[in-house]
PAFI-698308 format. One record per residue (C-alpha): residue number from 1; chain; x, z, y. Coordinates in steps of 0.05 Angstrom, whole numbers. Each point is the difference from the previous one (the first is absolute). Last residue first. Layout:
<sites>
num NUM cadena A u X w Z v Y
...
</sites>
This chain:
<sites>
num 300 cadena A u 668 w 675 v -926
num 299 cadena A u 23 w -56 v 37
num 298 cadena A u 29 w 10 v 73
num 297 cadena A u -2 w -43 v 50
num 296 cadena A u 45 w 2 v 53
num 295 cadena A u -25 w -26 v 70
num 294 cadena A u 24 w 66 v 37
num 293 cadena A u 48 w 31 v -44
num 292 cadena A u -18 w 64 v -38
num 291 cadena A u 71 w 17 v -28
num 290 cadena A u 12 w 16 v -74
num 289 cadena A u 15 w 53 v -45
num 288 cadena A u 19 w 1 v -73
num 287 cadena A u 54 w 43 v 7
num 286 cadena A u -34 w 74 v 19
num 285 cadena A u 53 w 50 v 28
num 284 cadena A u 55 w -39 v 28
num 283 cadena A u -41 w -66 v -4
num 282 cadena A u -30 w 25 v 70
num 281 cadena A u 59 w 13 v 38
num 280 cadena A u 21 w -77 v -26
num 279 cadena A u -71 w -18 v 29
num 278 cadena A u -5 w 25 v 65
num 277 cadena A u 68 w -18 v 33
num 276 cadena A u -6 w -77 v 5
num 275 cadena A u -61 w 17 v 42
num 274 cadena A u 17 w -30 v 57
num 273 cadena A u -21 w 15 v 75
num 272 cadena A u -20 w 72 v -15
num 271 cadena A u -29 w 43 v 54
num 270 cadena A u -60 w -38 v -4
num 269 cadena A u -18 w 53 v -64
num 268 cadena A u -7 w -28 v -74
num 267 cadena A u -76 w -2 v -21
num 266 cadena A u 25 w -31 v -71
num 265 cadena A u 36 w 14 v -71
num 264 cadena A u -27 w -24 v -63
num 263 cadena A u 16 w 32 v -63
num 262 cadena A u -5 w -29 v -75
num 261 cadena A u -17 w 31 v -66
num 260 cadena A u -26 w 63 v 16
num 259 cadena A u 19 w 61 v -35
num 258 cadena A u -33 w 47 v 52
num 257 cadena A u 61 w 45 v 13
num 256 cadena A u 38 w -69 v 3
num 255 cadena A u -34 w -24 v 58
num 254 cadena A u -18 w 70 v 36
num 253 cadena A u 78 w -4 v 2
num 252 cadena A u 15 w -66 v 23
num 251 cadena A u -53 w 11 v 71
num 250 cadena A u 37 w 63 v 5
num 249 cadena A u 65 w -36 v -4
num 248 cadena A u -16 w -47 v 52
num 247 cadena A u -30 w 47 v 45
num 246 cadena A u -70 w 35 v 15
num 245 cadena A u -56 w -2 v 57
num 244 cadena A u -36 w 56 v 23
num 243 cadena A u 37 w -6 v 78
num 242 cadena A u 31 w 68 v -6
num 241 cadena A u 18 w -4 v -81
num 240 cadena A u 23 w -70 v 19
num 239 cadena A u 42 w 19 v 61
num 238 cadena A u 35 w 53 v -50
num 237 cadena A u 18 w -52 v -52
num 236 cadena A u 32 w -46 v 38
num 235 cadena A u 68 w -4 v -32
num 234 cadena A u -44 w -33 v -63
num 233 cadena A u -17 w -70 v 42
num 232 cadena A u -76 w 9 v 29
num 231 cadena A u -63 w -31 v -4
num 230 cadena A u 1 w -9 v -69
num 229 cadena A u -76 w -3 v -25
num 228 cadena A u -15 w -5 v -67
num 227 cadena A u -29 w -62 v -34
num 226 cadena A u -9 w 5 v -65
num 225 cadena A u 8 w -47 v -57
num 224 cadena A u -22 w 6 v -79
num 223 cadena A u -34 w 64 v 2
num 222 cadena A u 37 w 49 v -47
num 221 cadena A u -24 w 75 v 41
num 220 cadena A u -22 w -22 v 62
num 219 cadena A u -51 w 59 v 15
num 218 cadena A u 55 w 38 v -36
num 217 cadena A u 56 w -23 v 44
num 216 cadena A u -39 w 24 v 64
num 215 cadena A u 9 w 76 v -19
num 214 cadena A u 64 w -9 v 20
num 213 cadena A u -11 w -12 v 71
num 212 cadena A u 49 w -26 v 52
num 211 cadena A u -38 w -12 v 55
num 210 cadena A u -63 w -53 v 5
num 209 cadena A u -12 w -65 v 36
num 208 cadena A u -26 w -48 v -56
num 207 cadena A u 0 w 11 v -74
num 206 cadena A u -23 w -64 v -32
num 205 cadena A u -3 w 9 v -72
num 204 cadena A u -5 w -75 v -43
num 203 cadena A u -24 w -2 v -73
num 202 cadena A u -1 w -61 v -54
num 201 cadena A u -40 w 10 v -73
num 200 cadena A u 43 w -11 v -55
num 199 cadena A u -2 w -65 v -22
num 198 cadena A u -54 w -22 v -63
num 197 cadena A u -4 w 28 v -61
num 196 cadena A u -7 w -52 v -60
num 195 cadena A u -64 w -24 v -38
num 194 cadena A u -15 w -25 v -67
num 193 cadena A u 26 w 47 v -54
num 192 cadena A u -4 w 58 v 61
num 191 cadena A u -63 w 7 v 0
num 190 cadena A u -9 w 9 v -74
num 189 cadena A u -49 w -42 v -39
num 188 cadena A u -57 w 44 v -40
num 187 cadena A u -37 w -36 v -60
num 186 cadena A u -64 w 13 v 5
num 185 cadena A u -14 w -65 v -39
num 184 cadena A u -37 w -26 v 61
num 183 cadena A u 66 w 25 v 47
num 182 cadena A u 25 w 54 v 34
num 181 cadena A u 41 w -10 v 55
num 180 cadena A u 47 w 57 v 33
num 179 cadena A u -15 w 21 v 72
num 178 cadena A u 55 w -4 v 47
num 177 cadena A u -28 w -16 v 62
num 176 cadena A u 32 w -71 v 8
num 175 cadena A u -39 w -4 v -75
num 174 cadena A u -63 w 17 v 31
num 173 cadena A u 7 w -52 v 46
num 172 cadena A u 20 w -48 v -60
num 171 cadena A u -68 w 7 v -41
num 170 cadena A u -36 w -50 v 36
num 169 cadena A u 61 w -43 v -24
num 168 cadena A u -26 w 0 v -80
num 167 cadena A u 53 w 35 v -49
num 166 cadena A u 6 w -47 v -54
num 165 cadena A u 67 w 41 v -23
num 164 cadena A u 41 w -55 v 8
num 163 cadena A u -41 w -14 v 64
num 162 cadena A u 26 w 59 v 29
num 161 cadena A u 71 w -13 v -25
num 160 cadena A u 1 w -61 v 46
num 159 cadena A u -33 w 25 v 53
num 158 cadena A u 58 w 68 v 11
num 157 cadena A u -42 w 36 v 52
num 156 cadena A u 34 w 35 v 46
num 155 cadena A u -12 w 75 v 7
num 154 cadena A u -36 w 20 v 74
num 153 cadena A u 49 w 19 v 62
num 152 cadena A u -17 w 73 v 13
num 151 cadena A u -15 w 2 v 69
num 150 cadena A u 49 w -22 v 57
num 149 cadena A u 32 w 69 v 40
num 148 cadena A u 10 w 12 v 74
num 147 cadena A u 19 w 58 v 32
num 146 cadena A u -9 w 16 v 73
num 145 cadena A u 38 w 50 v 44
num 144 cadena A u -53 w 34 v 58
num 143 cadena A u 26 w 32 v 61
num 142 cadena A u -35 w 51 v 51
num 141 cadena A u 45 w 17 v 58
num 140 cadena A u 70 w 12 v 2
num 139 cadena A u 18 w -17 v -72
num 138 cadena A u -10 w 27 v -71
num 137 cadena A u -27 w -39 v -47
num 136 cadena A u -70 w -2 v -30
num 135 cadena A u -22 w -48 v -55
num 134 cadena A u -48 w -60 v -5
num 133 cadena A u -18 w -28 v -61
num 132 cadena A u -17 w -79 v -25
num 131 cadena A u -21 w -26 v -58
num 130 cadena A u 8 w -72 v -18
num 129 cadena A u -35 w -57 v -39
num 128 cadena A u -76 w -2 v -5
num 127 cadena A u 4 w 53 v 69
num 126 cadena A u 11 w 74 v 5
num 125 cadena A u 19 w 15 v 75
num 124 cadena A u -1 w 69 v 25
num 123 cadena A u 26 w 43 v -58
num 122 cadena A u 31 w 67 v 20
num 121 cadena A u 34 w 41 v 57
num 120 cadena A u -61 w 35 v 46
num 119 cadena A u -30 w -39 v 69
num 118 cadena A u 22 w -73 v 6
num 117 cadena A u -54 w -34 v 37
num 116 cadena A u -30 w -57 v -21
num 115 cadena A u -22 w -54 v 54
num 114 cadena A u -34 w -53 v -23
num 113 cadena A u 1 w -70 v 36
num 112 cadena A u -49 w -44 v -4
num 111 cadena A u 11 w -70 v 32
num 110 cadena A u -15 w -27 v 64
num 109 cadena A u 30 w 47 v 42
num 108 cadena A u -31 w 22 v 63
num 107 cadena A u 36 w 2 v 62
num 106 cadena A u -15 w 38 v 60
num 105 cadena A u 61 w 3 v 28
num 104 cadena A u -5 w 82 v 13
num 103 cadena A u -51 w -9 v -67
num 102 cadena A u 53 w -24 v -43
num 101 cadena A u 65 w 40 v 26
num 100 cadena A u -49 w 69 v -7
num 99 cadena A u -26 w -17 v -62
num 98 cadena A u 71 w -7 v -26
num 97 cadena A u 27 w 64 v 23
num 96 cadena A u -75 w 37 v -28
num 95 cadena A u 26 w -32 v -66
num 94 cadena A u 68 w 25 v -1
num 93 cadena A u -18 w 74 v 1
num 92 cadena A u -15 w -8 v -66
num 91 cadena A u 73 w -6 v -27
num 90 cadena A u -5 w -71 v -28
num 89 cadena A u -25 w -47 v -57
num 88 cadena A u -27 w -68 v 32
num 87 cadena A u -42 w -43 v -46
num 86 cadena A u -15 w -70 v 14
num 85 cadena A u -67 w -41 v -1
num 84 cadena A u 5 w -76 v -5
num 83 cadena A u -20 w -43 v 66
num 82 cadena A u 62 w -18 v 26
num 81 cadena A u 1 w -45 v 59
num 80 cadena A u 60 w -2 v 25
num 79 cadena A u -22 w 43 v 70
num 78 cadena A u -19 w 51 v -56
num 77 cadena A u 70 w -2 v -28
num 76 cadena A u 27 w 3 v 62
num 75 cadena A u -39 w 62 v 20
num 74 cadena A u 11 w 37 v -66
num 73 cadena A u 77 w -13 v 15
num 72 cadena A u 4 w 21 v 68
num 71 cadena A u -34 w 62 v -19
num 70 cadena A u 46 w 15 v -48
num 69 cadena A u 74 w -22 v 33
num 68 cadena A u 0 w 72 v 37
num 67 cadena A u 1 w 32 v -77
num 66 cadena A u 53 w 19 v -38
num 65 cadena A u 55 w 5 v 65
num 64 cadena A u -61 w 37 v 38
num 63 cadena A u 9 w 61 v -33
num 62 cadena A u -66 w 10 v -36
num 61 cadena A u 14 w 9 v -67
num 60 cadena A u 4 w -34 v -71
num 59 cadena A u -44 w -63 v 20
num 58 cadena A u -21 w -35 v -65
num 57 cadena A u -40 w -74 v 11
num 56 cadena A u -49 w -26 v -54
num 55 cadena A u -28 w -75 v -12
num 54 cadena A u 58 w -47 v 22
num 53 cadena A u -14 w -72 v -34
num 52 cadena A u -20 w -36 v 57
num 51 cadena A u 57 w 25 v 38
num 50 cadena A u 47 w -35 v -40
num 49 cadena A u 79 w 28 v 14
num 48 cadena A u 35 w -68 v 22
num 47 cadena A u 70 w 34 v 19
num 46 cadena A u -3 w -10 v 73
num 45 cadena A u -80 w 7 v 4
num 44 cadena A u 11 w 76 v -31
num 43 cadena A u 43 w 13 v 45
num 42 cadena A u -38 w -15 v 60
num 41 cadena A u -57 w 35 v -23
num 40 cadena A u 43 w 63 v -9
num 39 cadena A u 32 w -9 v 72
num 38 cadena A u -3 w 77 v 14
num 37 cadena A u -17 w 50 v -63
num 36 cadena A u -42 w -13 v -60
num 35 cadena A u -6 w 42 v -59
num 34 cadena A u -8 w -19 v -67
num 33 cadena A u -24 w -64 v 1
num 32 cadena A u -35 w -29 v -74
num 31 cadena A u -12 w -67 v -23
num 30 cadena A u -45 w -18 v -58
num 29 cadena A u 2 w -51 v -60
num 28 cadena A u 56 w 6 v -39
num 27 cadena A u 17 w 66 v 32
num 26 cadena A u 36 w 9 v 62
num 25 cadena A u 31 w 51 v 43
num 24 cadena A u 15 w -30 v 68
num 23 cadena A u 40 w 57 v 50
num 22 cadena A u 2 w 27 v 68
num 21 cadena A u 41 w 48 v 35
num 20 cadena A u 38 w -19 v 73
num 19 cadena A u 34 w -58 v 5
num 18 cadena A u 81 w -16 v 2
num 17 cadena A u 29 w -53 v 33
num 16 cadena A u 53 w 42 v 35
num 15 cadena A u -47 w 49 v 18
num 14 cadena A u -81 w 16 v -4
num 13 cadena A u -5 w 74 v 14
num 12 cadena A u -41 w 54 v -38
num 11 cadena A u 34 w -17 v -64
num 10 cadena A u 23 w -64 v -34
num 9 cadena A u -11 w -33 v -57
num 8 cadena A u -65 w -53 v 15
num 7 cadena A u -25 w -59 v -39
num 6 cadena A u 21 w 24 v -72
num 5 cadena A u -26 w -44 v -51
num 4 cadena A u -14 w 38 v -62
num 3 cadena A u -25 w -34 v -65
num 2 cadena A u -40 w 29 v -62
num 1 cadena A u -9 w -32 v -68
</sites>
């Protein structure tokens, strides 16, 4: 299972009680931040997000709204005590930022932090549970989408019919694996006589600041939630082709181009006070859409 707190929804502004970018993906046993714009740390104390167990941050881009609360957070964190290593994925120029802010206050952390910059679209996480890719989209400058994807869950192992067929436990991984059992009679047991399939493996596409692209909805293509930004209601269209941003409807439309099963709409502009608009434009062209509310979490 995969849940997705937001922490941030806003753009380049914070307004109306509204944060810039930053989200908690997690696992059953890791956190994730993808991105992490002004007040991060603070929102992540508000709604009890662990720091202990964060272990990789994702920054799409360097506008400052998805990532001026970075080197605030590494520094608390350090100040905190933590000792385990952490992975930072990033446009590469972000590392010479961050060495700058250290050595200027000449702070050291006191943990290991790895800095892996995001260079060509691909695989750059492939851990016991999860894969994870980075994408291009197109914004201003440089701006990386992520997808996220658990592994093939293993088959279940049905222990009762197992031991019908006096099939010893140090046999079950291979079992998970799908490997049929053959026993001292070389008689062969069938997989599937004593296990079942297990869920369909979860997957979450984050698309950050990007124009209307179609080609997007194929790097999405049937994930289970994605988050696309809305900055804009649908009579805005121009200013979001100017500003490389996209509307409501565009944000529905790479949505149901990609077959996905649920939308999430987020980085609306401080020009809005309410949002009460966004989502019934939205549902016009992709139903199952919902808002990215600050606080919300999200189960995938």
């Amino acid at each position: 299972m995969l849940a997705l707190t937001i922490l941030g929804n806003n753009s380049a502004i914070p307004a109306f009680d509204r944060n810039p970018t930053a989200q908690i993906l997690q696992t059953q046993e890791e956190i994730y931040l993808i991105d992490c714009g002004e007040g991060t740390q603070m929102q992540m104390t508000r709604y009890k997000i662990r720091r202990s167990k964060l272990t990789r941050i994702f920054i799409s881009h360097l506008h400052g709204d998805h990532y001026y609360g970075l080197i605030g957070l590494l520094t608390s964190m350090g100040l905190l005590g933590r000792t385990q290593e952490l992975h930072l994925h990033a446009p590469e120029a972000l590392e010479q930022i961050l060495k700058l802010q250290l050595n200027v206050a000449d702070t050291k952390l006191p943990y290991t932090l790895h800095f892996h910059p995001l260079k060509t679209e691909g695989i750059i996480v492939d851990d016991k549970k999860l894969i994870v890719e980075c994408f291009k989209v197109q914004h201003r400058i440089e701006c990386w989408g992520f997808l996220f994807r658990e592994k093939k869950n293993p088959r279940k192992v049905n222990a009762e019919r197992a031991a019908m067929y006096e099939i010893p436990a140090a046999f079950y991984d291979k079992l998970q694996q799908g490997h049929d059992y053959v026993n001292k009679k070389g008689t062969i047991v069938p997989n599937e006589e004593v296990t079942t399939a297990a869920s369909k493996p979860k997957s979450y596409a984050f698309c950050a600041d990007t124009i209307y692209d179609e080609s997007l909805a194929e790097k999405v293509k049937e994930v289970d939630l994605l988050y696309h930004e809305a900055t804009y209601l649908k009579d805005l269209h121009e200013r979001a082709a100017m500003r490389f941003h996209s509307t409501t409807h565009q944000a529905a439309s790479i949505a149901k181009l990609g077959n996905v099963k649920k939308l999430l709409l987020g980085h609306f502009s401080s020009k809005y006070e309410t949002l009460e608009e966004f989502l019934p434009e939205a549902c016009e062209i992709f139903e199952n859409t919902e808002l990215a509310l600050e606080g919300a979490c999200y189960k995938i």
